[in-house]
N, C-alpha and C positions, 0 to 999 in steps of 0.2 A: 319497645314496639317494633322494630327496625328489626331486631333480632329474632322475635316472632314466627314478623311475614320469609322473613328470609327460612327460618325451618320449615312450613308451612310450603313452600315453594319446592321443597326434597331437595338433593345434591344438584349442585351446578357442575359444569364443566371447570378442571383446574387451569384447561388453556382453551382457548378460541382457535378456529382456525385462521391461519395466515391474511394478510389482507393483500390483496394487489394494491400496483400503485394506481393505480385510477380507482381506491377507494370501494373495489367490492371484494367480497370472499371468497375465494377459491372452495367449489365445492368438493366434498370425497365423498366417493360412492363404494363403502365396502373398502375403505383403508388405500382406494387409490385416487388420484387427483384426476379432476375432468379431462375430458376429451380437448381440449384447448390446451390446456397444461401439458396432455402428455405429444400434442401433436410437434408443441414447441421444441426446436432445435436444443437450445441453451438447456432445456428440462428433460431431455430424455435423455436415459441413461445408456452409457457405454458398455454394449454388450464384448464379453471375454471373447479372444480368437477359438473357434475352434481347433482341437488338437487333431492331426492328421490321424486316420485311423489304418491302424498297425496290420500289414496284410497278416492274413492267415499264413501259417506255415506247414506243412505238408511233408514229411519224411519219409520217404519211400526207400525201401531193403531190395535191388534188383534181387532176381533169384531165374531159374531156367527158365521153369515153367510158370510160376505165378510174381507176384509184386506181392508185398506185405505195406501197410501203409498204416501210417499214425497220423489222421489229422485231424491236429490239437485234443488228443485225448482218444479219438473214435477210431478202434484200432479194425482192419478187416482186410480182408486178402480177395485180391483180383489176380484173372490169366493173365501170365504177359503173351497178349496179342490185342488186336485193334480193338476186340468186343470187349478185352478189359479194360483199355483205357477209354473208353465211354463211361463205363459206369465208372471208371477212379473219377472221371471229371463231374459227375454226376451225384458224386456221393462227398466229395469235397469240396466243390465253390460254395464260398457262402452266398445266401441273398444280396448282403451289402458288403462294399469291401471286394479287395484283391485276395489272391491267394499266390504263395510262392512256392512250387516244388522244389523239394531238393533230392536231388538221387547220387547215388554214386558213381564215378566213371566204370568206364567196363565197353564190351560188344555187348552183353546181352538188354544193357539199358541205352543201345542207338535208337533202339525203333523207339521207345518210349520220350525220347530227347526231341527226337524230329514232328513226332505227335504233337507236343506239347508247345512247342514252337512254333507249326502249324496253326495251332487254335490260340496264338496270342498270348499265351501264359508266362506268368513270368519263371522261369527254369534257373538254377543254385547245381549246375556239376561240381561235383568236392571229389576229393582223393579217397580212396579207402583207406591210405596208411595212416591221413590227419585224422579220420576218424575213429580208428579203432586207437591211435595215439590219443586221442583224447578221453577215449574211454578209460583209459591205465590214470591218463591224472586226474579223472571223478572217482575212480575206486572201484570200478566195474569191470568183474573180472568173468562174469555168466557171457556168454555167446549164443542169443538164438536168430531166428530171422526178425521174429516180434519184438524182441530188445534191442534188436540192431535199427528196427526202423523208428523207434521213441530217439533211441542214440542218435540217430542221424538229423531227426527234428529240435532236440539237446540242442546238437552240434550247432545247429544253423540259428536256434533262437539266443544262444551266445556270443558265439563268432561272427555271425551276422555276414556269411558270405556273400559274394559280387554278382548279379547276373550274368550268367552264361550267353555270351549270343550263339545264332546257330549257325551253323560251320556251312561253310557253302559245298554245294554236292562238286562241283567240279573238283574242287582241291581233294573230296571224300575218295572220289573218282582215284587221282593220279596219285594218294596214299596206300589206297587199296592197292593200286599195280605196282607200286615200288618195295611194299613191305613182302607181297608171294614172288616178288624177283626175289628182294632180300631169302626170303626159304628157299626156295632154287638154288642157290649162291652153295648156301650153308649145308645143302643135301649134297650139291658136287661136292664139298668140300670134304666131306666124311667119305663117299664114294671113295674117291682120291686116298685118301690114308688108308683105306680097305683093299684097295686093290692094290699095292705093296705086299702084304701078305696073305696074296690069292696064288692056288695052287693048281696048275689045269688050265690047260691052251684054252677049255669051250669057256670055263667060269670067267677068264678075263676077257676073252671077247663079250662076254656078256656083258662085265663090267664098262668095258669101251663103250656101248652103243648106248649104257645108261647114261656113261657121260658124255657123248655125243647128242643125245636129247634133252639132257639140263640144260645145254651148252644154246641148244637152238632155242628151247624155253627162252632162255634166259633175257639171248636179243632179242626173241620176239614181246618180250614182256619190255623192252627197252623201247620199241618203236614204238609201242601203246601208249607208253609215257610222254614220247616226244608228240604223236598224235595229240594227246589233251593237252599239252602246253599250246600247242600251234592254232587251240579251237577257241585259245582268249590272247586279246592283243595285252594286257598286263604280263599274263606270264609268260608271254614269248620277248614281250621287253626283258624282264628279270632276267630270262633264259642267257639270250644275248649279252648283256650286261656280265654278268657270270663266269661265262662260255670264254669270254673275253681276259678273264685272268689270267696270267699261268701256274699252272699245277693244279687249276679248278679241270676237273672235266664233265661228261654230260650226266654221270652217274650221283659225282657231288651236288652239281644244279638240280637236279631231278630230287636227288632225299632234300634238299634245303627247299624245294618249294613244296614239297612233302608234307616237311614235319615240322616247319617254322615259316607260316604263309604270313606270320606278322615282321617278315622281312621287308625293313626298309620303314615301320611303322614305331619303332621303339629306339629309343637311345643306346649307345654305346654301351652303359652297364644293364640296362636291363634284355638286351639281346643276347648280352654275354651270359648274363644267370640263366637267361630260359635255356639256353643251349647247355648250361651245367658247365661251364668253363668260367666261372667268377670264385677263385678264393675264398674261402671262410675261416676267421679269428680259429683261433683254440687257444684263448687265453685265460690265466686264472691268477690274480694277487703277482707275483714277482715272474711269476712262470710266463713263460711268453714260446706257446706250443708252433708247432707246425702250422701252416695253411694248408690246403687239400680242396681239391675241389670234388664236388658232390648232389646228388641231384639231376635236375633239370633231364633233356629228352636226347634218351642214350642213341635212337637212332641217327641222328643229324649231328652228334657229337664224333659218332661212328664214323661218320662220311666226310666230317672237316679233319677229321685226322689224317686219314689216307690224302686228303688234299694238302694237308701241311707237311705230308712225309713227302712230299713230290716237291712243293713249293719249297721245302727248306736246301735245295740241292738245284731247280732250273730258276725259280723266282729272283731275279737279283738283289732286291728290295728287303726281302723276308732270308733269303741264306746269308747278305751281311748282319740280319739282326740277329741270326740262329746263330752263326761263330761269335757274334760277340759276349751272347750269353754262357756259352762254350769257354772261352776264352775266359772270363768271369768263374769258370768251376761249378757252373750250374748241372746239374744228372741234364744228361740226355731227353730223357720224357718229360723234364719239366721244361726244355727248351723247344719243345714240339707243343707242349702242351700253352706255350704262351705264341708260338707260333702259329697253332690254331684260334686262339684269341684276336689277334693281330687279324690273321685273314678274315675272321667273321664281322668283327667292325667292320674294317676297309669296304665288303662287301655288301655290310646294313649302310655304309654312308653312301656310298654308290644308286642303290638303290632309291633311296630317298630323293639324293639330286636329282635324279629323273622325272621329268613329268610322265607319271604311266598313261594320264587321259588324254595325252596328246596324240597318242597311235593311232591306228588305224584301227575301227571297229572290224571291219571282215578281218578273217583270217588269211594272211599270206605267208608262203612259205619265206623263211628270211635265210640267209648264205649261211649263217650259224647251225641252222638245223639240217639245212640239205651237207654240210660236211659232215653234219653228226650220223646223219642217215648212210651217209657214203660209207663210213669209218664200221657200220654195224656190218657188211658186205651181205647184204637179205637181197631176195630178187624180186621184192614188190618196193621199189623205193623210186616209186613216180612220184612227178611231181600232181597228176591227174588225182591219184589213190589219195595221198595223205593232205590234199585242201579242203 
């Protein structure tokens, strides 16, 4: 009879719902517990951390006249000028989410570096050599500007390059004047071996007054330099500091706050590699190859040399350590070559000891620069003119 009513009644439930402890039943509504249950601390569940979301990457191929860009698939080409970087920005921020440009070094991608940096963005400058080196170990051997800017997007979504900060215009300022002195330099200098085998009283007068106006070039592109040091109290610290060695002079301080303004901000080896004066292995199994050094930024390696060819002869300190390496049977250029290592610490520690914030914000002329002005013999070298 029992069994009857029980069919007669159709399927039961094989379980009941849970019971609180005070004796009533938690209800479900559509497979989820009440409003009470879920509001409970102990009963709500642990939501997973959100994953950071991956900026977008953006690979840009400078080029004269336009940009080619790949971002994340959507390939299209803009002017390089300000109306094209509108629409690159325009056509690549995503709605949600960063985005990172990467472009290659070069002059014709400045204007596009300082745009981007202007508007916030996060900017990835790479090498072209790392890049087209890396193109040889993926197996890619085509070269177009469209392949070049996927390559360069590649590059940065594997390698995962550092952010570039942006370079301050003043240091832009006193690279720009020391790199067209540097060509000044290097035009006398071909003049000069030309006018040895010039034939004709008028042709070498001619030649003389070319290099009689390289010559005036040259220090007046010198005083412009001393002029931007003198218009921030850091780099007329540095200046100073510098100026103060011997066998440094105002042409070495000038490409060293040029072309390595991270002086005084890096340690002893990594000062040494940026400057390409840091040894590298060549070793393989029993073989144990040469060192050599290689790399890093040839013009400031340029100008510590001529400073170590001077200092290894009036420097007391650096020509006991140049003979002793001499003395030891070291080649000559390697003992120049570790003598400009020598000098360029000495000079990062230097720098560093110094409080730079402690100077004076106006610009004042300091006794280092008015000698250095003296020594250029120009006849605008007031102290009125250059404050």
């Amino acid at each position: 009879m029992d069994t009857i009513s029980a069919r007669a009644r159709g399927p039961q439930k094989l379980c009941s719902a849970p019971r609180s402890t005070n004796g009533t039943r938690d209800r479900q509504v559509g497979g989820r517990k009440s409003r009470e249950a879920a509001c409970d601390p102990v009963c709500r569940p642990i939501a997973p951390p959100r994953a950071k979301r991956k900026p977008r990457i953006v690979g840009i191929d400078v080029g004269k006249a336009w940009l080619d860009v790949d971002s994340n698939g959507d390939l299209f080409r803009v002017a390089n000028n300000r109306k094209g970087f509108v629409e690159l920005l325009r056509r690549s921020r995503p709605r949600r989410g960063s985005c990172q440009y990467v472009c290659e070094s070069g002059g014709y991608g400045r204007a596009l570096g300082r745009f981007l940096h202007a508007q916030s963005a996060l900017v990835s400058v790479v090498s072209p050599y790392h890049v087209r080196q890396f193109a040889h170990a993926t197996g890619k051997k085509a070269k177009t500007d469209v392949i070049d800017a996927s390559l360069v997007r590649h590059f940065a979504a594997t390698l995962k390059p550092p952010k570039s900060e942006p370079s301050d215009p003043l240091c832009e300022r006193l690279r720009a004047v020391m790199r067209r002195r540097q060509q000044v330099v290097d035009i006398a200098r071909a003049q000069k071996n030309q006018r040895e085998f010039l034939s004709g009283t008028d042709i070498r007068a001619q030649a003389h007054q070319i290099l009689d106006l390289l010559k005036q070039q040259s220090n007046e592109l010198l005083e412009v330099g001393i002029r931007i040091v003198n218009q921030r109290s850091s780099l007329r610290k540095k200046f100073e500091i510098m100026i103060g060695t011997i066998g440094v002079g105002e042409v070495c301080c000038l490409q060293l706050l040029a072309e390595l303004p991270e002086l005084g901000r890096l340690n002893r080896r990594q000062i040494a590699s940026l400057a390409g004066l840091a040894p590298f292995n060549h070793d393989s199994g029993i073989h144990s190859g040469k060192r050599s050094i290689r790399g890093g930024r040839s013009r400031a390696r340029r100008a510590l040399f001529m400073a170590a060819f001077q200092a290894a002869r009036a420097n007391p300190v650096l020509a006991k350590f140049f003979n002793r390496l001499r003395r030891k049977g070291k080649p000559r250029r390697v003992c120049l070559v570790a003598v400009m290592r020598k000098l360029l610490t000495y000079l990062n520690a230097r720098v560093r000891e110094v409080d730079l914030s402690s100077s004076r914000k106006t610009p004042k002329l300091s006794r280092a620069i008015v000698r250095v002005l003296r020594k250029t013999k120009l006849k605008h070298h007031t102290k009125a003119n250059l404050a």
